[in-house]
C-alpha positions as CSV (number, residue, x, y, z in Angstrom):
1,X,0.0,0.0,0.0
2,X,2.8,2.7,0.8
3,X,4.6,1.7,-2.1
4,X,1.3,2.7,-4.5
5,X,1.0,6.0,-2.5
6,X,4.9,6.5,-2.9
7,X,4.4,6.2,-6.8
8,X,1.6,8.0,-7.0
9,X,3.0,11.2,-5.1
10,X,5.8,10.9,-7.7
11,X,3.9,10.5,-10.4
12,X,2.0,13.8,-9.5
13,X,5.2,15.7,-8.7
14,X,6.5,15.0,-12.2
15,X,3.1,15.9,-13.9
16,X,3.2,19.6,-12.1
17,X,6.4,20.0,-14.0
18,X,4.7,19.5,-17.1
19,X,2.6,22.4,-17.1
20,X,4.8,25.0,-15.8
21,X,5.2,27.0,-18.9
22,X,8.3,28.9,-19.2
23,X,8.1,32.6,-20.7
24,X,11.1,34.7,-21.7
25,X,9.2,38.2,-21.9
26,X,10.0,40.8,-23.9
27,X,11.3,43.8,-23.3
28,X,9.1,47.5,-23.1
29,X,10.8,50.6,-22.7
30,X,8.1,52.9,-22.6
31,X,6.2,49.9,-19.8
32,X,4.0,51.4,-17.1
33,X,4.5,49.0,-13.8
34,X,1.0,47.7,-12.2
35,X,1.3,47.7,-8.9
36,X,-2.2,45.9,-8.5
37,X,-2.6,42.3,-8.9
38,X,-4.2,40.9,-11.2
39,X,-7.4,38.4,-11.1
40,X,-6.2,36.0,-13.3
41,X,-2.9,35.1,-15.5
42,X,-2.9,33.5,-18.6
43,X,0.4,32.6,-20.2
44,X,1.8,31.6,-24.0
45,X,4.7,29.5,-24.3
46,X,7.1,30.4,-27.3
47,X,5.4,27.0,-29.1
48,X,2.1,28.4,-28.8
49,X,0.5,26.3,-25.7
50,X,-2.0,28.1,-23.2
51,X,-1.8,28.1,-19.8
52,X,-4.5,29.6,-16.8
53,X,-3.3,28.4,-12.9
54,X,-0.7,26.0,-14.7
55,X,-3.2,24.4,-16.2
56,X,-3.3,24.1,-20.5
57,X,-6.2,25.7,-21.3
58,X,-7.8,26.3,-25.0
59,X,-9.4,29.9,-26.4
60,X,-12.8,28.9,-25.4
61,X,-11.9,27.4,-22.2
62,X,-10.7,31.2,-21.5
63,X,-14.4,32.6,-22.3
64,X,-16.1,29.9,-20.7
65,X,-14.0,30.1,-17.3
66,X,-14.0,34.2,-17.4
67,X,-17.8,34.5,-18.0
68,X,-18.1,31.9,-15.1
69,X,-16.4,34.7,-12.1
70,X,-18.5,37.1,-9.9
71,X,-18.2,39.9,-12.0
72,X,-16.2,39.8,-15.5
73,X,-16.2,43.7,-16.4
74,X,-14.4,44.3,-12.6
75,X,-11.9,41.1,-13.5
76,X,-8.1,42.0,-14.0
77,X,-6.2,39.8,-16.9
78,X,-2.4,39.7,-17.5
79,X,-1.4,37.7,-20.6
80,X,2.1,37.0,-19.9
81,X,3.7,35.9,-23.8
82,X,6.6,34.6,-24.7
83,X,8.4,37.4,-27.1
84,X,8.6,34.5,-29.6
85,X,5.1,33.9,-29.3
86,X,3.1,34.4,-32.7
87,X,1.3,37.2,-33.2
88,X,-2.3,35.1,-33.9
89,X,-1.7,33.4,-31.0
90,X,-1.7,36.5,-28.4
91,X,-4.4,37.4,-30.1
92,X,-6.3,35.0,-29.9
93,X,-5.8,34.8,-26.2
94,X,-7.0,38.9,-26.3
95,X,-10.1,38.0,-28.0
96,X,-11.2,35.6,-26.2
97,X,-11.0,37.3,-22.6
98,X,-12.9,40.6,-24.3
99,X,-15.6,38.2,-25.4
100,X,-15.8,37.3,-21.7
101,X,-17.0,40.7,-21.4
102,X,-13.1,41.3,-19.6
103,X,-12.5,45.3,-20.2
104,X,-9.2,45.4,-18.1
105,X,-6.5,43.2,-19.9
106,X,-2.4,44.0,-18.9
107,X,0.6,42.4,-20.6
108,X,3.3,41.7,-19.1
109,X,6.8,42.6,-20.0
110,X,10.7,42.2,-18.9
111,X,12.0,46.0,-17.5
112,X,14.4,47.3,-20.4
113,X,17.5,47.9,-19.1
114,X,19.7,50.5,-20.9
């Protein structure tokens, strides 16, 4: 019995790793820093793939589970991109949290340094 609960915690412990997607953001000169938080963050991997709470996640899933809060107009969005992310992709990803009825959507970006 422990050895099944042993395999299964490491089982799970290697899927987390799985959906952690790694961004390398670009850079914005002329960036504004938000110093609230936002509600929720989505994020594109270079490759294209989705992610909301580490979770992959398609562009309806993003309506769906934005309609589904309290109050969508008052809910805070931060697409965080890759900066080799393709333009349709993004978006995509923007069009899908407006049709959510989302009005206040941030991206994220790495601080230029000069």
């Amino acid at each position: 019995m422990f050895f099944l609960l042993a395999a299964f915690m490491l089982v799970s412990l290697s899927m987390t790793q799985l959906h952690r997607v790694p961004v390398s953001l670009p850079d914005a000169s002329t960036g504004i820093p938000d110093t609230s938080s936002p509600t929720t963050v989505i994020a594109i991997d270079a490759n294209g793939l989705i992610t909301l709470d580490q979770r992959i996640i398609t562009l309806s899933e993003i309506t769906t589970y934005l309609k589904e809060c309290k109050e969508p107009k008052k809910s805070r969005v931060l697409i965080s991109a890759d900066a080799e992310a393709r333009h349709k992709q993004v978006l995509g990803v923007l069009n899908s949290i407006r049709e959510a009825g989302v009005e206040k959507v941030s991206f994220e970006s790495a601080k230029n340094h000069p």
